[in-house]
C-alpha positions as CSV (number, residue, x, y, z in Angstrom):
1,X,-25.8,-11.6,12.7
2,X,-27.1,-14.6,14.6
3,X,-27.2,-16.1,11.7
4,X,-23.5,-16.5,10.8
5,X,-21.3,-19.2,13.1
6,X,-18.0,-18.2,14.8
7,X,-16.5,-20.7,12.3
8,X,-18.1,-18.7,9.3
9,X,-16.9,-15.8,10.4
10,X,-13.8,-16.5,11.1
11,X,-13.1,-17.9,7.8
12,X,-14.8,-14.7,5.8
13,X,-12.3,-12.6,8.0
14,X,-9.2,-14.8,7.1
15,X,-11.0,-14.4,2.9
16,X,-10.6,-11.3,3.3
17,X,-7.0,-10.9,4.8
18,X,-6.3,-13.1,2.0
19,X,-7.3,-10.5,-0.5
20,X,-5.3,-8.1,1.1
21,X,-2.4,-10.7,0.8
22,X,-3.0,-11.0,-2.9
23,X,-2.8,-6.5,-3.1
24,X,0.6,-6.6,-1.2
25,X,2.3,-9.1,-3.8
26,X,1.1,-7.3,-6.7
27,X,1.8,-3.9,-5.2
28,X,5.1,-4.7,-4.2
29,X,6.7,-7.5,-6.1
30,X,7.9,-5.3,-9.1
31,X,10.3,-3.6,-6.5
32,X,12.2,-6.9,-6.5
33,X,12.0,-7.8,-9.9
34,X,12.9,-4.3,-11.8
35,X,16.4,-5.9,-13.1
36,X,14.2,-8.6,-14.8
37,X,11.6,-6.4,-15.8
38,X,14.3,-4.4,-17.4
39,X,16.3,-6.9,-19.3
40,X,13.4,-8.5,-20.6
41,X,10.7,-5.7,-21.6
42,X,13.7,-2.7,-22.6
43,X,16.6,-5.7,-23.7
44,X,18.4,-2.7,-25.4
45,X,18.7,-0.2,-23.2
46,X,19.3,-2.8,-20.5
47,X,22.6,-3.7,-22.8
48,X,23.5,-0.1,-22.9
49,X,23.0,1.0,-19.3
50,X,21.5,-1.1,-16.9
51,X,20.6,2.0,-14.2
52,X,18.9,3.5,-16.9
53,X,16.8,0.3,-18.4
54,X,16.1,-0.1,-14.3
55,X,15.1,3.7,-14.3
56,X,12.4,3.8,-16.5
57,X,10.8,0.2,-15.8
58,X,10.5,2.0,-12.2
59,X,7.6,3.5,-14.4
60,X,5.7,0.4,-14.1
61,X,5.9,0.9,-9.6
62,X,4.2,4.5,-10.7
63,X,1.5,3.0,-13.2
64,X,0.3,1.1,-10.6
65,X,0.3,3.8,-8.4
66,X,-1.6,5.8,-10.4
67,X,-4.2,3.4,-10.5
68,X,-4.9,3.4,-7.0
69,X,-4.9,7.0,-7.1
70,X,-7.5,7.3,-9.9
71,X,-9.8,4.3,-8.8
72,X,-9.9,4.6,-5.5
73,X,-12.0,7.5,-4.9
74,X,-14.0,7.3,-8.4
75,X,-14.7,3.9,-6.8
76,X,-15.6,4.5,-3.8
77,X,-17.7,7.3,-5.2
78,X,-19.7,5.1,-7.4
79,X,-20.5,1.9,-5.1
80,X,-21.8,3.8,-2.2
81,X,-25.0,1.7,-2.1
82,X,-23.1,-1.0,-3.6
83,X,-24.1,-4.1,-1.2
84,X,-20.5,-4.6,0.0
85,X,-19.7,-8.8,-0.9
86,X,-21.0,-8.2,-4.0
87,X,-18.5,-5.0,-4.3
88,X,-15.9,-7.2,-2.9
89,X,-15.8,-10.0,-5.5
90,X,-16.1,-7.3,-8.3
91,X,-13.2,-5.7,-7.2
92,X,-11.5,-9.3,-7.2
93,X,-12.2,-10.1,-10.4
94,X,-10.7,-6.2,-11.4
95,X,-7.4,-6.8,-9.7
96,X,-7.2,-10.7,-11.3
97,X,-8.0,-9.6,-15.0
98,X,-5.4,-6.7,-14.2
99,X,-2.8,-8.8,-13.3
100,X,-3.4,-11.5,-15.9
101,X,-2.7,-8.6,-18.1
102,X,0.6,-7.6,-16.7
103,X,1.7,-10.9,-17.2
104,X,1.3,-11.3,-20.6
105,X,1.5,-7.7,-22.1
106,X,4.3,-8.0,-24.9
107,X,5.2,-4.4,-24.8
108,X,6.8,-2.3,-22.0
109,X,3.6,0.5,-23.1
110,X,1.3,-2.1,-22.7
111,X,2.6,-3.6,-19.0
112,X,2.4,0.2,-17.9
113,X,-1.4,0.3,-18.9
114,X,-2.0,-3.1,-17.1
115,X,-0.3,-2.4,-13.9
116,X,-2.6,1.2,-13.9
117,X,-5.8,-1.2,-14.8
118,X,-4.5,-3.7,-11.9
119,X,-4.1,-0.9,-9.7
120,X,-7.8,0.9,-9.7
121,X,-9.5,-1.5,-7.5
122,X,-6.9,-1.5,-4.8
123,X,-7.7,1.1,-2.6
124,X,-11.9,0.6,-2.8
125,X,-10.9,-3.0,-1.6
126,X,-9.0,-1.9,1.6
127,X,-12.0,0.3,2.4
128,X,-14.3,-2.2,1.6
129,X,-12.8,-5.3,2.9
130,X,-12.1,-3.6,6.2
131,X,-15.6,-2.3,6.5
132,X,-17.0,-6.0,6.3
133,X,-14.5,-7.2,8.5
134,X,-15.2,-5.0,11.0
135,X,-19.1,-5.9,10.4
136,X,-18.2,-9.5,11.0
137,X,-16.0,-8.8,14.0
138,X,-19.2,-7.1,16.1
139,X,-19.6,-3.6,17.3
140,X,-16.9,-1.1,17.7
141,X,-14.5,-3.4,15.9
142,X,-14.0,-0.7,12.6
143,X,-10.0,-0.6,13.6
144,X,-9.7,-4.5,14.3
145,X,-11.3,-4.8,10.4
146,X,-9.0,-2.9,9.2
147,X,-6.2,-4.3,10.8
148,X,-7.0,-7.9,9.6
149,X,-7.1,-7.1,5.9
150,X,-4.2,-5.1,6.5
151,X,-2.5,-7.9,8.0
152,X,-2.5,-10.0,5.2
153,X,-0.7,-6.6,3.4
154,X,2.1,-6.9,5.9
155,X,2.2,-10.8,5.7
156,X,3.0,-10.4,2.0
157,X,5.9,-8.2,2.7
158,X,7.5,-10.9,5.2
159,X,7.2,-13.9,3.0
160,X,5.0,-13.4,0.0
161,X,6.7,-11.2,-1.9
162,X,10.2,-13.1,-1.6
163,X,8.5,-16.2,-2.7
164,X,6.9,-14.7,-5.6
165,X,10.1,-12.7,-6.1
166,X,12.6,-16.2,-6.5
167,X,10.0,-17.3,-8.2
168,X,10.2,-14.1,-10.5
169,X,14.3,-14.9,-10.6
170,X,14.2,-18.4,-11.5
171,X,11.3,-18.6,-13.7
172,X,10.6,-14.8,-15.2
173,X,8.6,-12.1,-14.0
174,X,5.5,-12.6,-15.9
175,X,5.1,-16.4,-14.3
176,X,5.5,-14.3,-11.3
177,X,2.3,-12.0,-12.2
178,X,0.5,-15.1,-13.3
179,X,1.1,-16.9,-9.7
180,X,-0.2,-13.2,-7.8
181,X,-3.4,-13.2,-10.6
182,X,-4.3,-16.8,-9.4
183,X,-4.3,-15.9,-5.7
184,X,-6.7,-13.5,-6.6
185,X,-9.1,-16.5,-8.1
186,X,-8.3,-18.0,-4.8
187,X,-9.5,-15.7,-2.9
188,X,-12.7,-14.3,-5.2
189,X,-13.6,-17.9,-4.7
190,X,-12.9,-18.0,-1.0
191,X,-14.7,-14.9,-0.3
192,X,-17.9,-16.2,-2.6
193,X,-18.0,-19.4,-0.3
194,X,-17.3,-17.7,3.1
195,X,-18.7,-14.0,3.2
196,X,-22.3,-13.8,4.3
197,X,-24.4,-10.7,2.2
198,X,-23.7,-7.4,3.4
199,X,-25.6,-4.1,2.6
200,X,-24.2,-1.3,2.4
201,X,-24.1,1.5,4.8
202,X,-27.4,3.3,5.9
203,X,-27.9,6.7,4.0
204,X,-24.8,6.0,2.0
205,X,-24.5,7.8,-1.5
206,X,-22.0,9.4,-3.8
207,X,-22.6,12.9,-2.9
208,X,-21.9,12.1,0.4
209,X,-18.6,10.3,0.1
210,X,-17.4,13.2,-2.4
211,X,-18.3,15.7,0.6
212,X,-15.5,15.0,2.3
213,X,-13.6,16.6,-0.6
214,X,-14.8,19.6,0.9
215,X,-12.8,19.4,4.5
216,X,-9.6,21.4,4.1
217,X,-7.8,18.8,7.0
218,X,-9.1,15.7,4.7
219,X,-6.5,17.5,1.8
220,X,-4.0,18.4,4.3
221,X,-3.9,14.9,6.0
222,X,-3.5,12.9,2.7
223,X,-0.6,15.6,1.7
224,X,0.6,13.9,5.1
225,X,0.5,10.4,3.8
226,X,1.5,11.4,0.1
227,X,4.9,13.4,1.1
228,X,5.9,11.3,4.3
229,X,5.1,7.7,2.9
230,X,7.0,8.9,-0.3
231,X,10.2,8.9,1.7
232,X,10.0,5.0,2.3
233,X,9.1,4.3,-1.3
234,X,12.1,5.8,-2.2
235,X,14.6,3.5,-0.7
236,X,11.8,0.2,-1.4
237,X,11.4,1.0,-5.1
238,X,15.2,0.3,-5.4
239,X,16.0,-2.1,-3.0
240,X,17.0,-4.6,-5.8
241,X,20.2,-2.7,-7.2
242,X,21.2,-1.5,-4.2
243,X,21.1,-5.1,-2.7
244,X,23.4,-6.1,-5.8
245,X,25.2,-2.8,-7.1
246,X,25.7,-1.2,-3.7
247,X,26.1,-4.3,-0.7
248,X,27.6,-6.5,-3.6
249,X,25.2,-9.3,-2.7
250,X,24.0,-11.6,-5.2
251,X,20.3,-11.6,-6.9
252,X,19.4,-14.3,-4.6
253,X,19.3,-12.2,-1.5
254,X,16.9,-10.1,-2.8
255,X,14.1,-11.6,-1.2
256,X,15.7,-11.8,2.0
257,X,16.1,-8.1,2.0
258,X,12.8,-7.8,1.2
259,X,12.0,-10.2,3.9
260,X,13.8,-8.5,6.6
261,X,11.4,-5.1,5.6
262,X,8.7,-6.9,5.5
263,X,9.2,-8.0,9.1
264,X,9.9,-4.5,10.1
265,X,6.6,-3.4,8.6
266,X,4.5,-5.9,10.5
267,X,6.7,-4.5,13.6
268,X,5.8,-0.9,13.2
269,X,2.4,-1.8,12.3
270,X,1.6,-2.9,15.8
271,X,3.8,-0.2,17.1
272,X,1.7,2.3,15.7
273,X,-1.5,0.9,16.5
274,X,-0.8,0.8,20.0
275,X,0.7,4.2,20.2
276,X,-1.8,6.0,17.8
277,X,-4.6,4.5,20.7
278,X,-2.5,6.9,22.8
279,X,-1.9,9.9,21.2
280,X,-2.5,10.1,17.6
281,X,-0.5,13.6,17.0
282,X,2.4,12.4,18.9
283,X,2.4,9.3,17.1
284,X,2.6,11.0,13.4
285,X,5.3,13.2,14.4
286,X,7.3,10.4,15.8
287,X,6.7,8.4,13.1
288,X,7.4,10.7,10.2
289,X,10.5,11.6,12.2
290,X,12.0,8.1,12.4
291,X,11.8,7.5,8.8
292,X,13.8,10.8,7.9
293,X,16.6,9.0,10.5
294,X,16.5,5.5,9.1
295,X,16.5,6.6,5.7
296,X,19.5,8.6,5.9
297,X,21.3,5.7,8.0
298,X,20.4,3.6,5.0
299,X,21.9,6.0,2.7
300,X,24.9,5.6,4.7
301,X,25.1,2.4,5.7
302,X,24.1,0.1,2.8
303,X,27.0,-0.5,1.4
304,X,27.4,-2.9,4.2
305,X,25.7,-6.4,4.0
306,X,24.8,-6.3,7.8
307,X,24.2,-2.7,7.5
308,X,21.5,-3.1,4.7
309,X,19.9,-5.8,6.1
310,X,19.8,-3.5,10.0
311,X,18.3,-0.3,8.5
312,X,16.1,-2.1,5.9
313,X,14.6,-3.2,9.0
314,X,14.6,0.0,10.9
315,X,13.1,2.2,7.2
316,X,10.5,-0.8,7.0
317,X,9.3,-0.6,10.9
318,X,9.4,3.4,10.4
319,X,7.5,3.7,7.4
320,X,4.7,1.6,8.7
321,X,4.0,3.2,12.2
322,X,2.4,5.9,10.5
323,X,0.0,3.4,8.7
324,X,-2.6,3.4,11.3
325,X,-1.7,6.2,11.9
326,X,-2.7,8.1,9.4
327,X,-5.0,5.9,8.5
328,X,-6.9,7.3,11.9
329,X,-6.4,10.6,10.9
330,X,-7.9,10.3,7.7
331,X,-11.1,8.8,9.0
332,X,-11.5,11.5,12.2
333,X,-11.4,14.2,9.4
334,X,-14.0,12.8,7.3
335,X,-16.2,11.0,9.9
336,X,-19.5,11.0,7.8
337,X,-17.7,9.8,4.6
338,X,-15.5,7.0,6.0
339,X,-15.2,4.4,3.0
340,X,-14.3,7.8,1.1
341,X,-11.2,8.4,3.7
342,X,-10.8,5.1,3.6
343,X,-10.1,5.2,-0.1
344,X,-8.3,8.7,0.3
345,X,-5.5,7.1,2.6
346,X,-5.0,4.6,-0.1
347,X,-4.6,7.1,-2.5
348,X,-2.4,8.7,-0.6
349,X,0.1,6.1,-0.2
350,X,0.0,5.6,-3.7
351,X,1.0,8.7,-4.3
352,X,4.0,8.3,-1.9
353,X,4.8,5.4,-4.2
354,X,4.5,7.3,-7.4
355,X,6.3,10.3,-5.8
356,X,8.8,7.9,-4.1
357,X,9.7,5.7,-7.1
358,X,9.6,8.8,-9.8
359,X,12.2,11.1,-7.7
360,X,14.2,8.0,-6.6
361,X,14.7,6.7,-10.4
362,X,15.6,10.5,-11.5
363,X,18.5,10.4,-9.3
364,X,19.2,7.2,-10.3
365,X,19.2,8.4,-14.0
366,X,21.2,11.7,-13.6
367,X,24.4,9.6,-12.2
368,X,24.1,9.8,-8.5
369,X,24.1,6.7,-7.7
370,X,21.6,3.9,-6.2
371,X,21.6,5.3,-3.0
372,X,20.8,8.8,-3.7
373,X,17.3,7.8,-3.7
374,X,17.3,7.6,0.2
375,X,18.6,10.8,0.6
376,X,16.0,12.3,-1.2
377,X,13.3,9.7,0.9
378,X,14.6,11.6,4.3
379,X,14.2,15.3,2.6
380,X,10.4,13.9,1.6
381,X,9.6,12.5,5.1
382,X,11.3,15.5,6.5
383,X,8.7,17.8,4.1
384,X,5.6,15.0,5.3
385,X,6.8,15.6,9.1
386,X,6.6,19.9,8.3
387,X,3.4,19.5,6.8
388,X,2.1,17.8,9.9
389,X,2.9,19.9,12.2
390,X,0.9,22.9,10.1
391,X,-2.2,20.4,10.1
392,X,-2.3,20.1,13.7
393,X,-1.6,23.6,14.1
394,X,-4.6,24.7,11.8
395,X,-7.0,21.7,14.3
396,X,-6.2,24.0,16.7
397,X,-8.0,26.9,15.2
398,X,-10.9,25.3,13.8
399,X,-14.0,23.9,15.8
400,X,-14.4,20.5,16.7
401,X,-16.2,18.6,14.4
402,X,-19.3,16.9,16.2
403,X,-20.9,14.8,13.4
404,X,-21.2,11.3,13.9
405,X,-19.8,8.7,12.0
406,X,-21.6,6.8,9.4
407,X,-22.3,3.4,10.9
408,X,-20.5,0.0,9.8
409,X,-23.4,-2.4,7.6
410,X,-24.2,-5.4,9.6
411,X,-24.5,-8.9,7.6
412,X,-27.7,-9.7,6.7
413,X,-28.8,-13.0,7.2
């Protein structure tokens, strides 16, 4: 540890934040650019009905979930003793060759199997990434590591992705994947040059990540995450129609919607971490709670200009209190397996965003309008919130787990 400057370490922190950047644009630009999408990959059904062409390229937002529900925990699973820079840049190279795909798929079959390959190394990255970064941060930092690769998630949702996005507009969405698959070579490159060797975690293996499998609360808590997040992914997936069809703005305010939930995701980020340091429970049901509120005011609101813009903020800053959250949860319940809950929690979510975009685009295709998908996101945060309450209630009956947790690796010199 001596070994590695402040200046060093700084920078490898910032790599990595970086990557995390890169996940958040690929994750979430497609929410923004589903018209385009549409009209270019399904140009006749787009001609026929444009809800329904927008309907089904919602598919692509679920492909990619998938993928991060599949890879993550096979991942996670099979690099246990994986030294973790060298699991960093192969997961780098993953998400790159991925997106490179996406880009230039010329079938809408084809983009659907490129966003699920994009989409595997996502949620072994946030595990890993934060695990080094917390290594490089000193002792008793695991939370601060997370937080800074996480930060570069939430940085992509306040400027990133409505950059890439006009981009997307002006250009086409595939010069929009291309631009996302080269800040992935930006940051394999910056992470190569930065990151000092790290080993992996003492007594790690795959039998033991997969143990945590075996805890009842680890299932419970990520039916948490995969129910209550699915409520904000319903309104997200669609905020491009309902920006246009809905609040009758034009395409070009698309990014500044997205902007404004960006914003309110890097507010209830911070919100969350500071009140999950006081009480964790509390904080869950609070959270879960405020997005079955904001998403119904969005339901009845957006139609509004100032309206959209106010409760895009509020559904944003909602959805991403219970980020840490749950992300805390996730780790207490599987304390000897924490890349593995890690990993879960990433799952999770991406199950919320499957869950989220598949429900809100049936709606959407049985005629009830763009909207109807944020009713249905407060009756899933409302089913998350339910769900939460039976978890704690079950930690009540249970004895208190006293196994230690496995130990962040330390960079080797």
């Amino acid at each position: 540890m001596e070994a590695v400057s402040r200046g060093r370490r700084n920078a490898a922190v910032l790599s990595l934040a970086l990557g995390g950047f890169a996940v958040g644009l690929t994750e979430f630009v497609a929410m923004g650019l589903l018209p385009e999408m549409a009209q270019g990959l399904l140009p006749d059904r787009y001609a026929h009905s444009t809800s329904d062409a927008v309907a089904t390229t919602g598919w692509t937002i679920t492909a990619y979930a998938l993928g991060v529900v599949v890879g993550a925990p096979v991942i996670a699973a099979l690099t246990a003793r994986m030294a973790r820079k060298k699991l960093v840049l192969g997961l780098l190279a993953l998400f790159a060759a991925g997106t490179v795909a996406s880009a230039v798929a010329p079938t809408f079959p084809l983009v659907l199997l490129a966003r699920f390959v994009a989409a595997l190394p996502h949620g072994a990255y946030f595990g890993a990434a934060g695990m080094v970064a917390a290594a490089l941060i000193g002792p008793g930092s695991q939370a601060k590591g997370f937080a800074a690769v996480l930060s570069g998630l939430t940085a992509a949702n306040i400027f990133g992705v409505p950059l890439i996005t006009g981009l997307g507009q002006a250009t086409s969405w595939r010069w929009a994947y291309l631009a996302i698959a080269g800040m992935f070579v930006l940051t394999l490159l910056a992470v190569l040059a930065t990151v000092p060797p790290i080993a992996a975690a003492p007594g790690g293996s795959p039998r033991r990540e997969l143990e945590a499998f075996r805890t009842p609360q680890v299932w419970m808590a990520a039916a948490v995450a995969s129910i209550g997040f699915a409520g904000f992914f319903a309104v997200y997936s669609y905020i491009a129609p309902i920006t246009v069809h809905v609040a009758g703005l034009s395409p070009s305010a698309v990014p500044w919607v997205l902007a404004t939930i960006g914003l309110g995701m890097t507010v209830g980020n911070l919100v969350g971490g500071a009140l999950g340091d006081r009480n964790l429970r509390r904080s869950i049901l609070l959270g879960l709670g405020a997005v079955v509120v904001t998403a119904a005011l969005f339901a009845l609101v957006a139609r509004y200009p100032v309206g959209l813009f106010v409760t895009a903020f509020a559904v944003g800053a909602a959805c991403l209190v219970n980020a840490p959250t749950l992300q805390a949860r996730l780790i207490a319940v599987a304390p000897r397996a924490q890349l593995m809950g890690a990993a879960i929690n990433q799952s999770a979510t991406n199950v919320a965003n499957s869950l989220g975009a598949a429900l809100g685009g049936l709606v959407i295709a049985w005629g009830f309008g763009y909207t109807s998908p944020a009713w249905v996101g407060a009756g899933l945060a409302l089913a998350g919130l339910t769900l939460a309450v039976l978890s704690f209630r079950l930690d009540a009956r249970r004895p208190t787990d006293k196994s230690e947790p496995t130990a962040v690796p330390a960079p080797v010199a």
